[in-house]
Each structure stands twice: as structure tokens, then as C-alpha cells.
VOMIDO-588213 format. One record per residue (C-alpha): residue number from 1; y, z, x. Coordinates in steps of 0.001 Angstrom, whole numbers, plus 500000, padded with zeros to 6 digits. Layout:
! VOMIDO-588213
<site><num>NUM</num><Y>Y</Y><Z>Z</Z><X>X</X></site>
...
END
This chain:
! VOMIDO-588213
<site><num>1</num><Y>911450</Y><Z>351299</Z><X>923404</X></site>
<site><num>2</num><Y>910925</Y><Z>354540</Z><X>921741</X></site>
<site><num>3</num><Y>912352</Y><Z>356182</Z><X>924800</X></site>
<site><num>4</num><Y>915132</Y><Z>353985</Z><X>924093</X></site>
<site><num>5</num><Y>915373</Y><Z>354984</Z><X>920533</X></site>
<site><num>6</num><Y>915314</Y><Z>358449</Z><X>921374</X></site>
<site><num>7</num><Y>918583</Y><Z>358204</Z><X>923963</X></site>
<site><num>8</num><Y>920421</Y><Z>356370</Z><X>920734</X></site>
<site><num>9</num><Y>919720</Y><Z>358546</Z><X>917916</X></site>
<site><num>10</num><Y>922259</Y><Z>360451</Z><X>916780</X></site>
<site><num>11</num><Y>923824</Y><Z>361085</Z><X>913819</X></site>
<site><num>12</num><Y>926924</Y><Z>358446</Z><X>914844</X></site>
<site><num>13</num><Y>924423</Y><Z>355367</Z><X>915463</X></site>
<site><num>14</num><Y>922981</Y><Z>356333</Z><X>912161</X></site>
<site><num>15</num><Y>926074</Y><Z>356046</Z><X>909909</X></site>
<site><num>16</num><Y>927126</Y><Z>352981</Z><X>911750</X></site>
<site><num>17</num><Y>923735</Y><Z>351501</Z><X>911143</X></site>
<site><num>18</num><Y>923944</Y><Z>352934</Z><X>907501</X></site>
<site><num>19</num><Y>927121</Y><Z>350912</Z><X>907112</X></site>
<site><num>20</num><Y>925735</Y><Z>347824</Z><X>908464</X></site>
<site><num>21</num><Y>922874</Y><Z>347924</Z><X>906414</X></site>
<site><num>22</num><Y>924602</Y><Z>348383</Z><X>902831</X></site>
<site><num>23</num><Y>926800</Y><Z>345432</Z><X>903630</X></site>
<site><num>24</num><Y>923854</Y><Z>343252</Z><X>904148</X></site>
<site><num>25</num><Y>922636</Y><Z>343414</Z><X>900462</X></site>
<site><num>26</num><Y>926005</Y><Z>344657</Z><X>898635</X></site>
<site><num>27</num><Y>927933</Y><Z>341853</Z><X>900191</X></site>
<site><num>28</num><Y>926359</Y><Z>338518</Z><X>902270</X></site>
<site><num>29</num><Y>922567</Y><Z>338899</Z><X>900304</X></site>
<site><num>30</num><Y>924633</Y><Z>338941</Z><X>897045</X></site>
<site><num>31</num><Y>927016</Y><Z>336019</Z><X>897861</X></site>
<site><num>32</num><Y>924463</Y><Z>333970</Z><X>899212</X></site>
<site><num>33</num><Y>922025</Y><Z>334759</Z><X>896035</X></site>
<site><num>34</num><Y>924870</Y><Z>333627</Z><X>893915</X></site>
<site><num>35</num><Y>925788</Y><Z>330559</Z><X>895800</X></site>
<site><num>36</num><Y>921629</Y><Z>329404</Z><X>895858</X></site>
<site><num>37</num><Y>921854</Y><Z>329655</Z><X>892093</X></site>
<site><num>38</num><Y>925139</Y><Z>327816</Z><X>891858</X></site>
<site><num>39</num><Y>923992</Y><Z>325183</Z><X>894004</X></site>
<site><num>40</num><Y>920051</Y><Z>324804</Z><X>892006</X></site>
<site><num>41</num><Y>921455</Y><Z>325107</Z><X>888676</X></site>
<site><num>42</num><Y>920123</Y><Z>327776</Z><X>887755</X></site>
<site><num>43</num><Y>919685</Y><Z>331753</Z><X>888233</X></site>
<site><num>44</num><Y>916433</Y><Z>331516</Z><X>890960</X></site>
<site><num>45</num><Y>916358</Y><Z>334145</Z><X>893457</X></site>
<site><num>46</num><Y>915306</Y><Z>333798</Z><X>897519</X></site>
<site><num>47</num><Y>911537</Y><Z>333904</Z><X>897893</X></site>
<site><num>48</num><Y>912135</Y><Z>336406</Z><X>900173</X></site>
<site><num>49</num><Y>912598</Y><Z>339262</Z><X>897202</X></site>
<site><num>50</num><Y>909560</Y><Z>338132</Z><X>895660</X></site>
<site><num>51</num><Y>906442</Y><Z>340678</Z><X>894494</X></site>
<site><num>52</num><Y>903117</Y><Z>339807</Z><X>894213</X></site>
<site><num>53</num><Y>900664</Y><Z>337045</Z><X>895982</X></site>
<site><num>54</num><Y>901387</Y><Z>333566</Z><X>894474</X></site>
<site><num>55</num><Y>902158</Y><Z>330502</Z><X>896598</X></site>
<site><num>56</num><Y>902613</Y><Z>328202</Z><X>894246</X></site>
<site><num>57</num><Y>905483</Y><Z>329785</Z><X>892633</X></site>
<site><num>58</num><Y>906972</Y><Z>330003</Z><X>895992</X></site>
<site><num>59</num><Y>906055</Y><Z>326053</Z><X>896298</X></site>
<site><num>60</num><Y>908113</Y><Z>325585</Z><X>892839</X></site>
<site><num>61</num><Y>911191</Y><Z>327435</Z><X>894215</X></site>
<site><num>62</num><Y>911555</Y><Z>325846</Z><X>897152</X></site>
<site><num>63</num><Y>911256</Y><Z>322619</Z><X>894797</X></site>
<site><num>64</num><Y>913914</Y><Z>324116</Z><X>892358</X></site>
<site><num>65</num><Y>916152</Y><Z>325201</Z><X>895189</X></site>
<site><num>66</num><Y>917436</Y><Z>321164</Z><X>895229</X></site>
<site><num>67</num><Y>918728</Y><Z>319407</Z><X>898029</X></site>
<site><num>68</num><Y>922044</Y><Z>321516</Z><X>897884</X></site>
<site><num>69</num><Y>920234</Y><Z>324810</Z><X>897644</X></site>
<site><num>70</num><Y>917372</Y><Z>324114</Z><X>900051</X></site>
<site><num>71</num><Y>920027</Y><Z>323429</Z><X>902847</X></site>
<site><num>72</num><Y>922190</Y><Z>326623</Z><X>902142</X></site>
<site><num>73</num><Y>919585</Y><Z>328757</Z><X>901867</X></site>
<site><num>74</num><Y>917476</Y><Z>327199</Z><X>905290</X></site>
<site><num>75</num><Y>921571</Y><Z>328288</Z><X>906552</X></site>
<site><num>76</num><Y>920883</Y><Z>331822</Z><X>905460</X></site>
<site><num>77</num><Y>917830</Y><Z>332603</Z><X>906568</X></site>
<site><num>78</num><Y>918848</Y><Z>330733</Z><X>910147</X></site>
<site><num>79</num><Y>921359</Y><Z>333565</Z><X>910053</X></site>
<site><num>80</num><Y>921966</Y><Z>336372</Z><X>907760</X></site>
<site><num>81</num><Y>918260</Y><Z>336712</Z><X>907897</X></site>
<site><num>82</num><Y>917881</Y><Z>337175</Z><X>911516</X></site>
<site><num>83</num><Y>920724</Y><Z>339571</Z><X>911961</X></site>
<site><num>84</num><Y>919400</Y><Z>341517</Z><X>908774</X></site>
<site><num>85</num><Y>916081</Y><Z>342500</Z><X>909884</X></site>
<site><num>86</num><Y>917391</Y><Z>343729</Z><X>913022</X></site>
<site><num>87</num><Y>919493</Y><Z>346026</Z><X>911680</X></site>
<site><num>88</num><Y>917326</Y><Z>347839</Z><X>909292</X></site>
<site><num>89</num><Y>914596</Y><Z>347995</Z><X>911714</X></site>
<site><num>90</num><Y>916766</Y><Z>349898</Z><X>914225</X></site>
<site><num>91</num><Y>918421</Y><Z>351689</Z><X>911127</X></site>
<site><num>92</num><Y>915200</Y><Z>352998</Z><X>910415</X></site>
<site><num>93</num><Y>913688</Y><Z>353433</Z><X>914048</X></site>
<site><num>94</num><Y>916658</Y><Z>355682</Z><X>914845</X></site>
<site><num>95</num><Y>916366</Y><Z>357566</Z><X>911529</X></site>
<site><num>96</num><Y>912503</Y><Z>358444</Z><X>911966</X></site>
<site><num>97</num><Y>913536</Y><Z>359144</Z><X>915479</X></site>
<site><num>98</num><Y>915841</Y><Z>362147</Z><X>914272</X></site>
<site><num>99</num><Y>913313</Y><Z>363160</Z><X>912010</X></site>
<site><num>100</num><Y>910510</Y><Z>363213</Z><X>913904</X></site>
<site><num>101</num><Y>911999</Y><Z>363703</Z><X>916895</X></site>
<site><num>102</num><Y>910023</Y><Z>367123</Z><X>917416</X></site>
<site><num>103</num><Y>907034</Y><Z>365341</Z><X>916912</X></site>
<site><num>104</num><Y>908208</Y><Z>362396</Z><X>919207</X></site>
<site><num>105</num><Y>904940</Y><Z>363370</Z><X>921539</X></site>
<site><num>106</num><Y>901004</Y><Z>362582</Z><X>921421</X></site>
<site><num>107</num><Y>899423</Y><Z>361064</Z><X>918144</X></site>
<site><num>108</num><Y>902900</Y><Z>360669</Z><X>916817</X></site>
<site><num>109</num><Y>904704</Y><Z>358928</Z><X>919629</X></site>
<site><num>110</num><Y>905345</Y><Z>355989</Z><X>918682</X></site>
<site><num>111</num><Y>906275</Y><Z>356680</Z><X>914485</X></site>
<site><num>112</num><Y>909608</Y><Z>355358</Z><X>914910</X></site>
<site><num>113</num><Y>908234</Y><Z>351854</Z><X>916001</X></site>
<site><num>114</num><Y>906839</Y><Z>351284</Z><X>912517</X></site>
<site><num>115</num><Y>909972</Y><Z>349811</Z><X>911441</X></site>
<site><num>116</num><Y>909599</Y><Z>346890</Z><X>914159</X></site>
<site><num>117</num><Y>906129</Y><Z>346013</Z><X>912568</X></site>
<site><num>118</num><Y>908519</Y><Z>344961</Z><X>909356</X></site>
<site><num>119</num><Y>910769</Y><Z>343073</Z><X>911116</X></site>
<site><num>120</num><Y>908034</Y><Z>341193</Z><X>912718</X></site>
<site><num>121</num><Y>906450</Y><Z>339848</Z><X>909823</X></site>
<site><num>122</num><Y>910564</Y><Z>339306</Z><X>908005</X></site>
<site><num>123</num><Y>910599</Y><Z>336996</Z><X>910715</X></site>
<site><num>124</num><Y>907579</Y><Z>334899</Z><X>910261</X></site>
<site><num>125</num><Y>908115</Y><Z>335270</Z><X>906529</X></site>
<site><num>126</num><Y>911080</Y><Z>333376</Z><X>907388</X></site>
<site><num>127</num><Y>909866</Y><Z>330999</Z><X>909610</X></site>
<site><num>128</num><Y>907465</Y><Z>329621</Z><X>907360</X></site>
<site><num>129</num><Y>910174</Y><Z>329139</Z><X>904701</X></site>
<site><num>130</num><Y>912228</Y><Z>327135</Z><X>906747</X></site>
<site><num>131</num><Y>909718</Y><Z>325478</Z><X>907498</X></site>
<site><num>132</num><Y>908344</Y><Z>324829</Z><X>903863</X></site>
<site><num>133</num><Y>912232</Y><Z>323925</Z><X>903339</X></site>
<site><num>134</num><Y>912617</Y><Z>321676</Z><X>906650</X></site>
<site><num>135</num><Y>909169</Y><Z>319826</Z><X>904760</X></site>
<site><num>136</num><Y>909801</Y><Z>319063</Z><X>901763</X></site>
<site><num>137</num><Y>909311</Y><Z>317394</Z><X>899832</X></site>
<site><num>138</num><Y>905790</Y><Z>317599</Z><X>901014</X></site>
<site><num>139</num><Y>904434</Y><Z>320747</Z><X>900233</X></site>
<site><num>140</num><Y>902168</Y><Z>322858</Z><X>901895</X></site>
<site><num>141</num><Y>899892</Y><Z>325456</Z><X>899840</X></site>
<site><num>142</num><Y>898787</Y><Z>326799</Z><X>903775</X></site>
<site><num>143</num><Y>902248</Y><Z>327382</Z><X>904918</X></site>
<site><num>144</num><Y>903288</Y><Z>328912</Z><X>901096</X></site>
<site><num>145</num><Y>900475</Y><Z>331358</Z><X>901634</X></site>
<site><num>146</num><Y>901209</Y><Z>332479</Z><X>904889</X></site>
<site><num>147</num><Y>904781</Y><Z>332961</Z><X>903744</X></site>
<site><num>148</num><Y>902999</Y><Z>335227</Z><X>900703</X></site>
<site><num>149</num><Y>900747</Y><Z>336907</Z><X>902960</X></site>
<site><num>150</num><Y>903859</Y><Z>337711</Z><X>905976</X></site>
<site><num>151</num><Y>906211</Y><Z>338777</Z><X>902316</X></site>
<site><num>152</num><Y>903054</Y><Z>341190</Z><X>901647</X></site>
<site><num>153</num><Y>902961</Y><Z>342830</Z><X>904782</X></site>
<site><num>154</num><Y>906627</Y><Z>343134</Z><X>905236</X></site>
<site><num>155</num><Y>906870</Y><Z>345537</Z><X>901735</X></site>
<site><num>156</num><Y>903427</Y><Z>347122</Z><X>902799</X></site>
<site><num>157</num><Y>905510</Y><Z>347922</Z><X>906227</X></site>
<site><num>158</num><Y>908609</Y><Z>349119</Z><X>904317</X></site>
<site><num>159</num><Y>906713</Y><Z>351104</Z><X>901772</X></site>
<site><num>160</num><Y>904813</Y><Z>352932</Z><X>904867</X></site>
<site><num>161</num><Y>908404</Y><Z>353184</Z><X>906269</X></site>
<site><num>162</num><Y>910013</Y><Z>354942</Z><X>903111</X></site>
<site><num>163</num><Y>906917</Y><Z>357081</Z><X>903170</X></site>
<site><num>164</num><Y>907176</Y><Z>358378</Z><X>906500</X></site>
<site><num>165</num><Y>911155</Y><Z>358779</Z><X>906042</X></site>
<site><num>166</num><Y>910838</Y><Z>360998</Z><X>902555</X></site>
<site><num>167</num><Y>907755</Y><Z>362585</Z><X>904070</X></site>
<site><num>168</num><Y>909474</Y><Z>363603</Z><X>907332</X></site>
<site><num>169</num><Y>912492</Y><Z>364669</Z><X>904914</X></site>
<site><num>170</num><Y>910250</Y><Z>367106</Z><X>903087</X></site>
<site><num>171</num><Y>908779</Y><Z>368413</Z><X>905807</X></site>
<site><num>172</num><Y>912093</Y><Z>369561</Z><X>907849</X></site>
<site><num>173</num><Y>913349</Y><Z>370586</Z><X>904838</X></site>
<site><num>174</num><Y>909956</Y><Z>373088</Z><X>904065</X></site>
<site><num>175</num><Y>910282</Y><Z>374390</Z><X>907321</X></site>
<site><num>176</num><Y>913902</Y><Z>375126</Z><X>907513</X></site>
<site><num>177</num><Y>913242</Y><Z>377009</Z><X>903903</X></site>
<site><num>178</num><Y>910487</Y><Z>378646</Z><X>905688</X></site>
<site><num>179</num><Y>912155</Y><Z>379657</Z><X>908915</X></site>
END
């Protein structure tokens, strides 16, 4: 897959990827954000944007979600969710892979498959919402802190991401000041 990666990167993929991934939040995220509140009642945001480690709120907004709201959003993360984490993983494997792509050997090697890790737990972070959703009204405090602990990992992924992107950024830019 890095190989892969490695073939694709260029700075074409990237701005189509860039594309892709501002219409995600700017447009469907938005919508769909609005439309969950419309349909609960009230302004309540997906889970999935949560911070911090507390099931039971995520328990309570599943609950506040209402029938309406709990079936629109189980529609989104069916499939705006899938699609999304897809395309900022490979937006983000392809832009580690042109900046580290001179570093794309030994320790290093496989820096641009970070992003996956992410998507990976996005995915069972939404799998165990749907599945709180597809439950209730019974509620399960297990399957609510699962969904916390995949949530965690998936920002602890995308912080390490960001890091290694302004990182990488700062480094090719030192060097080309230096050269």
C-alpha cells in the first residue's frame, strides 16, 4: 500500500483529494448537522465531533437524537461517514507521501500509513453508534464506551497526523532555506 501511495502522489491527486475533503465538512457534514438538529428539536451535534471521555453523554444524545433524528443520522453515518474517512485518509497518506517521500525508506517507511490507523478506528467509532442507535432504546454503557474510547483514538491518530504533516512541512522548508 505505501508502494501504492507512492505511484499516486502527486500534486494533481492532492488537490483533487483537497477538494473532496473540504466538501465533506463545508457542505454534506453541515447539512446533515443541521437536519439532526431540525429533526431532535434542538441544536445537538453528531457524537462523532465530540471531545473528551464520557459515555453517558453520548448515551443522552443518542436519546435526544428522537426517533426522527436517530434514523437520519444511523443514514449518515451508513454513508457520508464511510465515504468520508476514506477520503481524508488517502488525502493525508498521499500528502505525507510527498513530504516524506525522501524519507519513504527504513524506520520511516511506512509514515504515510498513519492516516489508515484513523480511519480504522472512524469506522468502529461508527459502528458502535449505529449500533447504540439500531438499540435503543436500550442502552448500553459498554458499547457507549467503546464508541468514546474508538472517538479517542481517532483524534489521538489525527493529532499524530497533523504533527507529522506540519513537522514534515518545517523540515523541507529548513532544508530548502539551508540548501
Amino acid at each position: 500500500m505505501s508502494s501504492f501511495l507512492n505511484r499516486i502522489s502527486n500534486w494533481k491527486t492532492l488537490l483533487g483529494l483537497l477538494i473532496i475533503y473540504f466538501l465533506f465538512p463545508s457542505v454534506w457534514f453541515r447539512h446533515a448537522g443541521e437536519k439532526i438538529s431540525q429533526l431532535a428539536g434542538k441544536e445537538i451535534g453528531p457524537v462523532d465531533l465530540t471531545f473528551g471521555f464520557n459515555p453517558k453523554r453520548t448515551l443522552q444524545m443518542i436519546e435526544d437524537y428522537g426517533e426522527a433524528g436517530r434514523t437520519y443520522y444511523r443514514f449518515v453515518e451508513m454513508t457520508i461517514d464511510i465515504i468520508y474517512p476514506i477520503v481524508y485518509c488517502t488525502f493525508f497518506a498521499v500528502l505525507l507521501t510527498m513530504i516524506y517521500r525522501s524519507l519513504l525508506r527504513g524506520p520511516v517507511k511506512y509514515l504515510n500509513m498513519v492516516p489508515f490507523a484513523a480511519m480504522v478506528f472512524d469506522f468502529l467509532e461508527n459502528i458502535s453508534i449505529v449500533s447504540m442507535i439500531n438499540h435503543y432504546p436500550e442502552q448500553s454503557i459498554f458499547i457507549a464506551t467503546l464508541c468514546e474510547l474508538f472517538k479517542m483514538l481517532k483524534w489521538l491518530m489525527f493529532g499524530l497526523v497533523l504533527f507529522l504533516v506540519i513537522f514534515g512541512l518545517f523540515k523541507v522548508l529548513t532544508r530548502k532555506r539551508h540548501a
